[in-house]
N, CA, C and O atoms as CSV, one atom per row, in Angstrom:
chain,resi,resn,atom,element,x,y,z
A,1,UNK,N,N,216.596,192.132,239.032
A,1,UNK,CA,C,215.338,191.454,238.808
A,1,UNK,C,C,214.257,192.138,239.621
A,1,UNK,O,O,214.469,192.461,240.790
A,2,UNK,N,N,213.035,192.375,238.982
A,2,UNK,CA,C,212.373,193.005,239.457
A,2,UNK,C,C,210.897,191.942,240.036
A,2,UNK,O,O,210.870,190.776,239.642
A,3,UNK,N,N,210.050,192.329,240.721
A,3,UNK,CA,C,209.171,191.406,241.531
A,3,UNK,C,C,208.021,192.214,241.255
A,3,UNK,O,O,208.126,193.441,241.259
A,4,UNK,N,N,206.873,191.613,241.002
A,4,UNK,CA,C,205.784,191.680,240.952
A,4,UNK,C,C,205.184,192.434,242.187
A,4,UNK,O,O,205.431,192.007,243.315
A,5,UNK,N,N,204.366,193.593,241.997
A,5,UNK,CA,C,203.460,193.989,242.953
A,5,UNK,C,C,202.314,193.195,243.555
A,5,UNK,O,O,201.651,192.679,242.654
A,6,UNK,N,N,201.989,193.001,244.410
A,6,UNK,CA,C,200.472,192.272,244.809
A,6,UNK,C,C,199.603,193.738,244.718
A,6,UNK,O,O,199.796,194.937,244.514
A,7,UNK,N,N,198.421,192.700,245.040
A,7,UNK,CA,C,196.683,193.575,244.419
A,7,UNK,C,C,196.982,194.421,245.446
A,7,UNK,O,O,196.667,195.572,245.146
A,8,UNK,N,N,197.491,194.321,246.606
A,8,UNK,CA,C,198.132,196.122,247.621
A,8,UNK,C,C,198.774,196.698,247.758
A,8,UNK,O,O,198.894,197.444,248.729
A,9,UNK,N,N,199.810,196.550,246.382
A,9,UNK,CA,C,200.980,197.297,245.988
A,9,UNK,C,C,202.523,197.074,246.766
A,9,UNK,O,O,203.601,197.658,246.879
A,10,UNK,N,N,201.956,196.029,247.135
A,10,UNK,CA,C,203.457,195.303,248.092
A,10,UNK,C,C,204.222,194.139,247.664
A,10,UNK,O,O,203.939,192.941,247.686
A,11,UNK,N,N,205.411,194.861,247.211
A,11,UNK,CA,C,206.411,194.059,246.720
A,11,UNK,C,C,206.320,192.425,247.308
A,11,UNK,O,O,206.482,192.482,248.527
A,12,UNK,N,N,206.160,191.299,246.956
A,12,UNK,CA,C,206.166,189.794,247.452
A,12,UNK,C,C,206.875,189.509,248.667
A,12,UNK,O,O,206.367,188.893,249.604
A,13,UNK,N,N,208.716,190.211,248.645
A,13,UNK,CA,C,209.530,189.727,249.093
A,13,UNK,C,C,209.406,190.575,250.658
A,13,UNK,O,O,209.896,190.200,251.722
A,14,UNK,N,N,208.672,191.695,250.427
A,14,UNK,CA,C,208.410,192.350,251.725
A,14,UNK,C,C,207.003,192.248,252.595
A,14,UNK,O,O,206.770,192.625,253.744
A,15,UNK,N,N,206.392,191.780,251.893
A,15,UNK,CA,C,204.986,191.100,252.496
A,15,UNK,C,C,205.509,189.758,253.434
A,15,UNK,O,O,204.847,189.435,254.420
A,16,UNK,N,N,206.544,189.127,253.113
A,16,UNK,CA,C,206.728,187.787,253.630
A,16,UNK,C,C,207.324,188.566,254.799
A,16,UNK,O,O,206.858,188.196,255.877
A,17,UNK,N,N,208.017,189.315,254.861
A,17,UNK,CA,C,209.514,190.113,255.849
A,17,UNK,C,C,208.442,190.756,256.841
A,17,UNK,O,O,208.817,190.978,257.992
A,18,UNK,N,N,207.027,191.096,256.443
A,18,UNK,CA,C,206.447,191.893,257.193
A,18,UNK,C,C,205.699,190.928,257.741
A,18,UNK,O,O,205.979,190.893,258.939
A,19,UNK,N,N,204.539,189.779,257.357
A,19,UNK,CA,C,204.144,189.144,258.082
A,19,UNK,C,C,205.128,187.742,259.155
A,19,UNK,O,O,205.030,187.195,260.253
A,20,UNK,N,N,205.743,187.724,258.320
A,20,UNK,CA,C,206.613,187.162,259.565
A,20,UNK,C,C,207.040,188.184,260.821
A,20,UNK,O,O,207.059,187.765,261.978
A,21,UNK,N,N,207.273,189.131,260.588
A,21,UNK,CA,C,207.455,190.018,261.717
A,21,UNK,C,C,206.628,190.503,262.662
A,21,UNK,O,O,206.888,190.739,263.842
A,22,UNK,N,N,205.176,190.697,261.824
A,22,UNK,CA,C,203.955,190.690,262.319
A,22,UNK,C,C,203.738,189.458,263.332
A,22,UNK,O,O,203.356,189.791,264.453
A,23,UNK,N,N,203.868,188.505,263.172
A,23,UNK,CA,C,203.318,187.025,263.555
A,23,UNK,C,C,204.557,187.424,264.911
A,23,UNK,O,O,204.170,187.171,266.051
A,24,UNK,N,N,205.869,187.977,264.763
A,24,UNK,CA,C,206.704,187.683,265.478
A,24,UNK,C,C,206.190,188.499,266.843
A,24,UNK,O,O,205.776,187.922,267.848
A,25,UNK,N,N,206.291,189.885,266.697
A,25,UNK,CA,C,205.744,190.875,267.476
A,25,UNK,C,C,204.075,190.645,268.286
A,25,UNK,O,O,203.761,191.081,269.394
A,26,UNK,N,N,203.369,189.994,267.522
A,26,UNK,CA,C,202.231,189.604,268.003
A,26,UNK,C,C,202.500,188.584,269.248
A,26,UNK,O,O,202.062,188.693,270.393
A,27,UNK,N,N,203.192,187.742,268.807
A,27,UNK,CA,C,203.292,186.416,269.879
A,27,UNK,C,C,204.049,187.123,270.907
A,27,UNK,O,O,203.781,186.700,272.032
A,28,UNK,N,N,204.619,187.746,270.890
A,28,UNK,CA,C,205.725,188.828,271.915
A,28,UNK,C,C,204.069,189.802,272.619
A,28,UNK,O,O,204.153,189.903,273.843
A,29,UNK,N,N,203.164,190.240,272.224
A,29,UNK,CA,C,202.875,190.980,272.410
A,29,UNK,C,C,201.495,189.693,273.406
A,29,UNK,O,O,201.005,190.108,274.457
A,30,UNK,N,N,201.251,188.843,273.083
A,30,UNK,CA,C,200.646,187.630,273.657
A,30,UNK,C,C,201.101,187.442,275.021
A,30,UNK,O,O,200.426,187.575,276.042
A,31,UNK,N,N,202.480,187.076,274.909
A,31,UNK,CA,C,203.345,187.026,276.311
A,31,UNK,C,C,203.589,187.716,277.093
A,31,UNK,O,O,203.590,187.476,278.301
A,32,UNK,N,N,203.861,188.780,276.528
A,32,UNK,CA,C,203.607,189.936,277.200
A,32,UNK,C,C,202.405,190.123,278.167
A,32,UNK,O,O,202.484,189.922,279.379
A,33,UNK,N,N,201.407,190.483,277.587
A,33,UNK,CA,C,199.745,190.601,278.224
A,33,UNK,C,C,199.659,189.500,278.957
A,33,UNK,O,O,199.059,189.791,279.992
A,34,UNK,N,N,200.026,188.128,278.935
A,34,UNK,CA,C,200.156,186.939,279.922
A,34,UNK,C,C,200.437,187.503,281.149
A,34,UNK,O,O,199.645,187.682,282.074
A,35,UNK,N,N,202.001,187.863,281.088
A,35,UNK,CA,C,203.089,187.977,281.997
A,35,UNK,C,C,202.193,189.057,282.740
A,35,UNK,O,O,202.030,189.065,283.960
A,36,UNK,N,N,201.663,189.918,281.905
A,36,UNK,CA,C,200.973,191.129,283.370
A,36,UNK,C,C,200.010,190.916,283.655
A,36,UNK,O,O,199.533,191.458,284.652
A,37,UNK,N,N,199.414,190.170,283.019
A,37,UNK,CA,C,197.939,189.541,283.585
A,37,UNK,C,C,198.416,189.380,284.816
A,37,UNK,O,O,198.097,190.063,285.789
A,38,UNK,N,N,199.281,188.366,284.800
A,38,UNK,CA,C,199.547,187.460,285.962
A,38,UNK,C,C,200.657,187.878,286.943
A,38,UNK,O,O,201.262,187.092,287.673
A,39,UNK,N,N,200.858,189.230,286.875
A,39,UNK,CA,C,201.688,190.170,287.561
A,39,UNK,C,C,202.951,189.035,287.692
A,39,UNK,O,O,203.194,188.503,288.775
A,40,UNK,N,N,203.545,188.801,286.746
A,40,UNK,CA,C,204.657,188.096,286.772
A,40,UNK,C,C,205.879,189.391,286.160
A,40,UNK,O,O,205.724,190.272,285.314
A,41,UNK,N,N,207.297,188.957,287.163
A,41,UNK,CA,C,208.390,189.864,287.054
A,41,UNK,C,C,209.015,189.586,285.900
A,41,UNK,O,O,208.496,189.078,284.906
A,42,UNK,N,N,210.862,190.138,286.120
A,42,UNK,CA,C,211.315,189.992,284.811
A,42,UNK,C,C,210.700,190.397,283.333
A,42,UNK,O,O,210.283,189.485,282.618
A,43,UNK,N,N,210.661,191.364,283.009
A,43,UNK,CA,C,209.622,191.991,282.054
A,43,UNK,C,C,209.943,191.392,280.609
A,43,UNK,O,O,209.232,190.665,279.916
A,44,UNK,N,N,211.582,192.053,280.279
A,44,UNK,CA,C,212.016,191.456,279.025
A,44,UNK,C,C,212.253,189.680,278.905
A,44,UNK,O,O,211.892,188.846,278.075
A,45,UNK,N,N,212.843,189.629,279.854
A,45,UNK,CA,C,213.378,188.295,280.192
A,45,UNK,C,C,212.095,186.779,280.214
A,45,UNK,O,O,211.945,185.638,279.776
A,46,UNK,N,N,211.495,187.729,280.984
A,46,UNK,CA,C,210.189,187.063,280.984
A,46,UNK,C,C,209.103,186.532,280.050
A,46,UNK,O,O,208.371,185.550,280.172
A,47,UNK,N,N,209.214,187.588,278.936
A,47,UNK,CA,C,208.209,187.683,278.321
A,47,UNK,C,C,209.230,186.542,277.076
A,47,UNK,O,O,208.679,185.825,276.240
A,48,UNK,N,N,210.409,186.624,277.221
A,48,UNK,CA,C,210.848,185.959,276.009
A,48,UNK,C,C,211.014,184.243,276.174
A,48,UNK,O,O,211.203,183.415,275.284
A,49,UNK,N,N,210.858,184.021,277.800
A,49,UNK,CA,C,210.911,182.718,278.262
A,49,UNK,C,C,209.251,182.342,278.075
A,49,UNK,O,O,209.042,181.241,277.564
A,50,UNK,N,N,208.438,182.896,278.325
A,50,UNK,CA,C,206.826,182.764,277.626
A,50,UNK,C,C,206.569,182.775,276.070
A,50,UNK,O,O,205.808,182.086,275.390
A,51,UNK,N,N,207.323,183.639,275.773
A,51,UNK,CA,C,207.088,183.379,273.970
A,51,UNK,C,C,207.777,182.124,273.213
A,51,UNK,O,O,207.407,181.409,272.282
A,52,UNK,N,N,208.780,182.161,273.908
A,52,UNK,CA,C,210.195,181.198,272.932
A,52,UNK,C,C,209.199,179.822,272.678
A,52,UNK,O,O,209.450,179.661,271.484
A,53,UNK,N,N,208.349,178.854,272.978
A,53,UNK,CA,C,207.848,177.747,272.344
A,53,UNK,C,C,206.688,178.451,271.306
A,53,UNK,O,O,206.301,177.564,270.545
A,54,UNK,N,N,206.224,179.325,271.111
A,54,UNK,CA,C,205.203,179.806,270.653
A,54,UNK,C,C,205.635,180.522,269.301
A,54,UNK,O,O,205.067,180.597,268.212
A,55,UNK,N,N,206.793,181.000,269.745
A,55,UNK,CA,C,207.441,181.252,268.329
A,55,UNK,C,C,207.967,180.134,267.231
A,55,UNK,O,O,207.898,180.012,266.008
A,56,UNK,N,N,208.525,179.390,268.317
A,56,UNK,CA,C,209.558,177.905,268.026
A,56,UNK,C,C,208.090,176.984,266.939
A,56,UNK,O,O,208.326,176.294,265.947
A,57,UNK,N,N,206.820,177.233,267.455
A,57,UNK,CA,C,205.861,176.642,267.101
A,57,UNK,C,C,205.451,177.109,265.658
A,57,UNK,O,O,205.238,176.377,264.692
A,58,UNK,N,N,205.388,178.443,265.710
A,58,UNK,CA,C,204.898,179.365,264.759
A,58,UNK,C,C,205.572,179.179,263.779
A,58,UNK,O,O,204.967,178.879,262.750
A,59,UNK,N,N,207.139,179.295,263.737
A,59,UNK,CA,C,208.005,178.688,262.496
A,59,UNK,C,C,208.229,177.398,262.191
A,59,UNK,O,O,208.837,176.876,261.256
A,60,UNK,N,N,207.582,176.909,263.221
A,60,UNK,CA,C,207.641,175.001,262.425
A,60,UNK,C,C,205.902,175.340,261.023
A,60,UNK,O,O,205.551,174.949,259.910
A,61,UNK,N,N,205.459,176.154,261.980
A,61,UNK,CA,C,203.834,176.677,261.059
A,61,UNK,C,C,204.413,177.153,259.706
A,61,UNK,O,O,204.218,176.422,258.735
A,62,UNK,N,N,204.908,177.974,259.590
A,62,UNK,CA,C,205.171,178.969,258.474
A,62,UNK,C,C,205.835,177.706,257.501
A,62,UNK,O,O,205.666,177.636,256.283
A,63,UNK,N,N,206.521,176.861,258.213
A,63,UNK,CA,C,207.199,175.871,257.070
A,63,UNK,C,C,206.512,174.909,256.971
A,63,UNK,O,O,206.338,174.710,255.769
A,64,UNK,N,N,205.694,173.727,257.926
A,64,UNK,CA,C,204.532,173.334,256.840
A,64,UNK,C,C,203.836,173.523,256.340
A,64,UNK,O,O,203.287,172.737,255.567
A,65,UNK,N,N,203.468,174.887,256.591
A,65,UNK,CA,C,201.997,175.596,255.206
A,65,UNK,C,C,202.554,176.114,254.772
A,65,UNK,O,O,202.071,176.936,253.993
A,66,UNK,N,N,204.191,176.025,254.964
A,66,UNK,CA,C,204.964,176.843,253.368
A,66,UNK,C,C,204.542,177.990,253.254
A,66,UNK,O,O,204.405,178.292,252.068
A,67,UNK,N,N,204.082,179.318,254.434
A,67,UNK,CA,C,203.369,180.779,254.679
A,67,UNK,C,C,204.154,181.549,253.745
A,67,UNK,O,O,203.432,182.514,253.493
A,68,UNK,N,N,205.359,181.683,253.006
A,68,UNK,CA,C,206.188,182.284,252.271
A,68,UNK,C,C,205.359,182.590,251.594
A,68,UNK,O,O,204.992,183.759,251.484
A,69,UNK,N,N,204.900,181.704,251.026
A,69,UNK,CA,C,203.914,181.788,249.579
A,69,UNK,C,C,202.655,182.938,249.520
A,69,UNK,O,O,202.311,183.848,248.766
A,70,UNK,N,N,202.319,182.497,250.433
A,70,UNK,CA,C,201.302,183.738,250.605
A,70,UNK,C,C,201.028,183.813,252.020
A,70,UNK,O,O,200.333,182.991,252.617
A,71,UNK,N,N,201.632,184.893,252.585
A,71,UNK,CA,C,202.043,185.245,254.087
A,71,UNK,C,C,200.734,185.735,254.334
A,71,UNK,O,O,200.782,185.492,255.539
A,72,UNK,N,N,199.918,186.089,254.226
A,72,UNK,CA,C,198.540,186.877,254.336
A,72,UNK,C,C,197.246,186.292,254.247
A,72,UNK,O,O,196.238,186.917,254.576
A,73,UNK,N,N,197.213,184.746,253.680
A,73,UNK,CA,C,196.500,184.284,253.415
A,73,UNK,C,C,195.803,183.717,254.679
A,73,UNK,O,O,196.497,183.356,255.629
A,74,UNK,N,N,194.808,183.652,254.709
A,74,UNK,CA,C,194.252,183.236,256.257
A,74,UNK,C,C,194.369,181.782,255.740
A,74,UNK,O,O,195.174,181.265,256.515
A,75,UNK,N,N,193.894,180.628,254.617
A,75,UNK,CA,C,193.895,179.322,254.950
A,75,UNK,C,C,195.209,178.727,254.721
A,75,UNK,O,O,195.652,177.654,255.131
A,76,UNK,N,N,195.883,179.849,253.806
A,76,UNK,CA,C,197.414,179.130,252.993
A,76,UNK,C,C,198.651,179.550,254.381
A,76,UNK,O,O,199.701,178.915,254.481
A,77,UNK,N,N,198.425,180.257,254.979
A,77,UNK,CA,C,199.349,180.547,255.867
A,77,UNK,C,C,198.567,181.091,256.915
A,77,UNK,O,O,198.234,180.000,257.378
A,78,UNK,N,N,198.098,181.778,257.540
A,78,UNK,CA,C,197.586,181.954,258.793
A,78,UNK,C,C,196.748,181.074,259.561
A,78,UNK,O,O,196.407,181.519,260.656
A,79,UNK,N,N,196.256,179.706,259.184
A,79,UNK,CA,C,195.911,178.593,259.889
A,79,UNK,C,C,197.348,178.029,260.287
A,79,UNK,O,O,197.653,177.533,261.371
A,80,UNK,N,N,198.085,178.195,259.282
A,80,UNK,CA,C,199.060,177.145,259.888
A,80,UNK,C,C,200.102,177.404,260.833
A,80,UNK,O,O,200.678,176.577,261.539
A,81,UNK,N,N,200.339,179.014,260.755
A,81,UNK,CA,C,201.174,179.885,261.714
A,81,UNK,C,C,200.097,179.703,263.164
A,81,UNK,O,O,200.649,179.464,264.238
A,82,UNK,N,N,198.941,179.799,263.127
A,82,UNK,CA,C,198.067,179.727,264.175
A,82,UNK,C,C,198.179,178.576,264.927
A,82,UNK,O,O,198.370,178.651,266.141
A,83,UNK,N,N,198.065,177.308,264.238
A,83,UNK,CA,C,197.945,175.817,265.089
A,83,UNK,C,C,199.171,175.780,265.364
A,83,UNK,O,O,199.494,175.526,266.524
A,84,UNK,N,N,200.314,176.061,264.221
A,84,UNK,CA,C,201.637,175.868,264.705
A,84,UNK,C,C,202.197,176.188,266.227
A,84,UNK,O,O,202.580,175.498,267.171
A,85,UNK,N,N,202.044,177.573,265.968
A,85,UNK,CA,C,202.413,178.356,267.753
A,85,UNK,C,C,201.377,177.713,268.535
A,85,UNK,O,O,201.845,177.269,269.583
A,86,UNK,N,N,199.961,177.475,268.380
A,86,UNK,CA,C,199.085,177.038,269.642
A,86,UNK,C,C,199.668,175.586,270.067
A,86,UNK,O,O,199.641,175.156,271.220
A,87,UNK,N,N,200.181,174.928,268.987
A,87,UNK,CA,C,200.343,173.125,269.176
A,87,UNK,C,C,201.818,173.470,269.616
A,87,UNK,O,O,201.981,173.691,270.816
A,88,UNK,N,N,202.767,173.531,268.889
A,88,UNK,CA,C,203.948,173.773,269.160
A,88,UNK,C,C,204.315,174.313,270.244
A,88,UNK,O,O,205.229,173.944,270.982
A,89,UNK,N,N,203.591,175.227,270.372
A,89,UNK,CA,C,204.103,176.076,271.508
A,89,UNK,C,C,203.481,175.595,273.345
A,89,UNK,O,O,204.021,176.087,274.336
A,90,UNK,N,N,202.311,174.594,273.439
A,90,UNK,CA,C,201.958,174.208,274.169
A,90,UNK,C,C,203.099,172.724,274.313
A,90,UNK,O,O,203.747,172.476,275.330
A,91,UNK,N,N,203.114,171.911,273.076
A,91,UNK,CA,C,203.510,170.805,273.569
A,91,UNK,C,C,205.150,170.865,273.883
A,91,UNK,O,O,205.680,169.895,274.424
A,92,UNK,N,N,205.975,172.111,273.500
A,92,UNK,CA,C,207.259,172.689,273.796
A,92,UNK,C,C,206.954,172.810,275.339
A,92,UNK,O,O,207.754,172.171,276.024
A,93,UNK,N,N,206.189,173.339,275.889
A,93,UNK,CA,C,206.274,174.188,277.064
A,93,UNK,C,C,205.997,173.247,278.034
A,93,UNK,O,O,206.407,173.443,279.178
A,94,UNK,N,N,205.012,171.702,277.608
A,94,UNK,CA,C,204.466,170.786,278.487
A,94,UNK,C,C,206.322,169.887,278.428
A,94,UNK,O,O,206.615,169.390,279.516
A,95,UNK,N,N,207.106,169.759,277.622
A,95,UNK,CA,C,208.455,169.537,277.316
A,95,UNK,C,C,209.249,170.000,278.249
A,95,UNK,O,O,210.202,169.319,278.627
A,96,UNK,N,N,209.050,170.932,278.648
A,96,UNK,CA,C,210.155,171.769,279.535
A,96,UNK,C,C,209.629,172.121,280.699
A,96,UNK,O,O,210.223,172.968,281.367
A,97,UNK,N,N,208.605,171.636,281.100
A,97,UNK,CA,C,208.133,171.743,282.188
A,97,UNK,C,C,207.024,173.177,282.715
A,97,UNK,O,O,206.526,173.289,283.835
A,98,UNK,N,N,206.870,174.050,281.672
A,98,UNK,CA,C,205.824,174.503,281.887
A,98,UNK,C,C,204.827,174.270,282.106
A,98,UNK,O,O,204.447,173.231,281.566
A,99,UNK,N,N,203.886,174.933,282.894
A,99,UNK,CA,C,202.274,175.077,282.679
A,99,UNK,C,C,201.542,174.743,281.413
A,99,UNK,O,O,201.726,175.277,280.320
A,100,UNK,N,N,200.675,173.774,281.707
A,100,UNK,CA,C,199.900,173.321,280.371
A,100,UNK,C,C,198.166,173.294,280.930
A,100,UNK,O,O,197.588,172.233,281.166
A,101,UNK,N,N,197.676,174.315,281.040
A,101,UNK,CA,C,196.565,173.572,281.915
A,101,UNK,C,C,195.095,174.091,280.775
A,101,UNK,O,O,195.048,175.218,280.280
A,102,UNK,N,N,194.483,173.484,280.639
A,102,UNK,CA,C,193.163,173.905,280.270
A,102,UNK,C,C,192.397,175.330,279.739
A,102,UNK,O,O,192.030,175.559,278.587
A,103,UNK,N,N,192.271,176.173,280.863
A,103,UNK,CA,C,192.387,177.517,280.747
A,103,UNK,C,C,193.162,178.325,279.616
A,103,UNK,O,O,192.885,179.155,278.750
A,104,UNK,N,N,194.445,177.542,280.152
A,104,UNK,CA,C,195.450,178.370,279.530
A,104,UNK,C,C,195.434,178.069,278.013
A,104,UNK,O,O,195.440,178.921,277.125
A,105,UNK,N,N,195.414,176.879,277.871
A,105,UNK,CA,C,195.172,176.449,276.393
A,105,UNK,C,C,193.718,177.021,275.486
A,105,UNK,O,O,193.804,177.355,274.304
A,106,UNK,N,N,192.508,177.057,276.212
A,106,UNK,CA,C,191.810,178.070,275.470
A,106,UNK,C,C,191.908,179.555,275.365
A,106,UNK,O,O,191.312,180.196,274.499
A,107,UNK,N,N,192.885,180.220,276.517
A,107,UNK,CA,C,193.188,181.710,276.294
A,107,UNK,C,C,193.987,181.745,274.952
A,107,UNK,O,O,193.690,182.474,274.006
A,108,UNK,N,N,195.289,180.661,274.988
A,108,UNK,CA,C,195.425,180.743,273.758
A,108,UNK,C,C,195.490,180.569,272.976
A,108,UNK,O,O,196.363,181.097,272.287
A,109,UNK,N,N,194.357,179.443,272.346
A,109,UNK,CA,C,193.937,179.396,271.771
A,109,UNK,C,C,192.990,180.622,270.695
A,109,UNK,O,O,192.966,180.793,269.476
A,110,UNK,N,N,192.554,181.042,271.410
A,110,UNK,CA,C,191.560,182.775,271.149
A,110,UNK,C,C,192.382,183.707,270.922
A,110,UNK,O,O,192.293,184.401,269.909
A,111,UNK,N,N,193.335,183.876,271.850
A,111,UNK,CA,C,194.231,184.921,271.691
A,111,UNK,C,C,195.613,184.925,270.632
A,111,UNK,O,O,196.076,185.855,269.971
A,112,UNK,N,N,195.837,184.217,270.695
A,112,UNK,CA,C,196.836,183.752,269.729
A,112,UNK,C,C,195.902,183.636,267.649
A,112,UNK,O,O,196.257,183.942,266.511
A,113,UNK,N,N,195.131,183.252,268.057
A,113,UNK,CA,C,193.646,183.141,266.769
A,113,UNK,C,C,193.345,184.805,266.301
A,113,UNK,O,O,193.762,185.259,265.236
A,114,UNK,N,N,192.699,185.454,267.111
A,114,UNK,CA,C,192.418,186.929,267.126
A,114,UNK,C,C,193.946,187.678,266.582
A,114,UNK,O,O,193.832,188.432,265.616
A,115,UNK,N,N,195.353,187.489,267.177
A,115,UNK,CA,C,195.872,188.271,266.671
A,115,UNK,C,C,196.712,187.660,265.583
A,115,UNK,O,O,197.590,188.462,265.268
A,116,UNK,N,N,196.767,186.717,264.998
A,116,UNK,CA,C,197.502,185.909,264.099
A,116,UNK,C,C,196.363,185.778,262.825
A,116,UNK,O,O,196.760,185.827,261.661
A,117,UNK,N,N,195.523,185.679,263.014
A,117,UNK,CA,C,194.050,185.638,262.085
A,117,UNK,C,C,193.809,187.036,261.899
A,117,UNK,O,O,193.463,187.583,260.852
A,118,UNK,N,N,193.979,187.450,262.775
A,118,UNK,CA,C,192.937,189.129,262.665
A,118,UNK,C,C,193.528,189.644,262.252
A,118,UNK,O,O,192.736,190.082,261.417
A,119,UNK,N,N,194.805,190.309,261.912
A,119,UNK,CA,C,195.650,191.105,260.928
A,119,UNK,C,C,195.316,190.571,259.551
A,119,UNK,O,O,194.971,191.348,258.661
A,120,UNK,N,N,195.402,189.373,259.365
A,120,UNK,CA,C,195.561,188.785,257.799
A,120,UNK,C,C,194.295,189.268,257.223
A,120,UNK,O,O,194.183,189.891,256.167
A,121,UNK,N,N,192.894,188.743,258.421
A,121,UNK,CA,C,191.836,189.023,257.662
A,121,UNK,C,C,191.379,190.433,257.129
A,121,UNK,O,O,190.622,190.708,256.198
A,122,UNK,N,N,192.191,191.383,258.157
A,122,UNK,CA,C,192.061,193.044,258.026
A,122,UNK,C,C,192.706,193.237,256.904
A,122,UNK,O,O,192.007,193.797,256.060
A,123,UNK,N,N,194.270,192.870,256.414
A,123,UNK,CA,C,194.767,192.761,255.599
A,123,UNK,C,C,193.879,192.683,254.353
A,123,UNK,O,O,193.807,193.453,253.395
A,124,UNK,N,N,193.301,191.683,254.588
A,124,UNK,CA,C,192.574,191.193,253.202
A,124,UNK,C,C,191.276,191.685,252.657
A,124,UNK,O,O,190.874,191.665,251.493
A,125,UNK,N,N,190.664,192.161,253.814
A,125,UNK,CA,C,189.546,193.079,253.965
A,125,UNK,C,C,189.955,194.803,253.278
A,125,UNK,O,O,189.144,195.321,252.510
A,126,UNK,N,N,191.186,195.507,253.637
A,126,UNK,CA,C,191.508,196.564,253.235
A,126,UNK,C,C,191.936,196.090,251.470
A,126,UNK,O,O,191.290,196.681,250.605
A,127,UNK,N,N,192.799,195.244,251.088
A,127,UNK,CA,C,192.656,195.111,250.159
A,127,UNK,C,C,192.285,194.993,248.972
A,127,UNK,O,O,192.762,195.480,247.947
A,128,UNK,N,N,190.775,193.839,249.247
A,128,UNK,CA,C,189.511,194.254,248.607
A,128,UNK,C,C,188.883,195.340,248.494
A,128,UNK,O,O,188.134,195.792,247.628
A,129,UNK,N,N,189.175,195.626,249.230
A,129,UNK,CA,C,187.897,197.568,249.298
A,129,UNK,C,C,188.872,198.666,248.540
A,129,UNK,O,O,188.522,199.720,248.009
A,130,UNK,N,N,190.476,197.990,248.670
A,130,UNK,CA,C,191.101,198.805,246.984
A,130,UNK,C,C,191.096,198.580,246.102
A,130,UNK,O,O,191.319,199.436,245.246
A,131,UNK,N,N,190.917,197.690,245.886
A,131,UNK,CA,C,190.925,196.584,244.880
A,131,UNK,C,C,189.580,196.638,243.937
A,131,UNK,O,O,189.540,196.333,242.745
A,132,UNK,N,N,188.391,197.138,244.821
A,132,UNK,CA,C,187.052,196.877,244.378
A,132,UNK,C,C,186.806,198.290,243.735
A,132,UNK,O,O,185.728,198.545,243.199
């Protein structure tokens, strides 16, 4: 069985495989930049005990906005991968006894927004301009 191309020549079933991976690596790449902000040790270890609610968040996202569908979409799936990891991933971390403080919630808020938003919209931006 064969699958339909999208308007950027990307097979359906690998657009989903890629923005989920995208979304995955990003939030890794979030925690990351945290962890050295804040000259905190444990590099790998570290960064995966900072990501793990944010991810945990992000895939509760992808499954109530149902992101499968259209992984790229900034309102059909990238709002919801966005609030998901920001909500999820804060009220996981206030759960387990992490840091929940103010600050931190508007860094990522922005930061988590910029790189979870900002691919899709580039995405969608390069698309059009092939498309057009």
């Amino acid at each position: 069985m064969s699958f339909p191309k999208t308007p950027g020549g990307v097979r359906p079933e690998r657009l989903v495989i890629a923005a989920a991976a995208a979304d995955f690596l990003l939030i890794l790449v979030f925690a990351a930049i945290g962890r050295d902000a804040h000259a905190r040790g444990d590099i790998i270890s570290g960064v995966f005990l900072t990501a793990w609610p944010f991810l945990a968040g992000a895939a509760a996202g992808w499954v109530a906005g149902r992101a499968w569908r259209a992984p790229i979409s900034l309102p059909r799936a990238g709002l919801w991968v966005w609030l998901g990891s920001l909500i999820g991933g804060m009220v996981l971390r206030a759960l387990t006894g992490q840091t929940v403080v103010v600050p931190f919630v508007v860094v990522a808020l922005l930061s988590l927004g910029l790189l979870l938003l900002g691919y899709r919209a580039l995405y969608g931006l390069v698309a059009r301009r092939r498309g057009a």
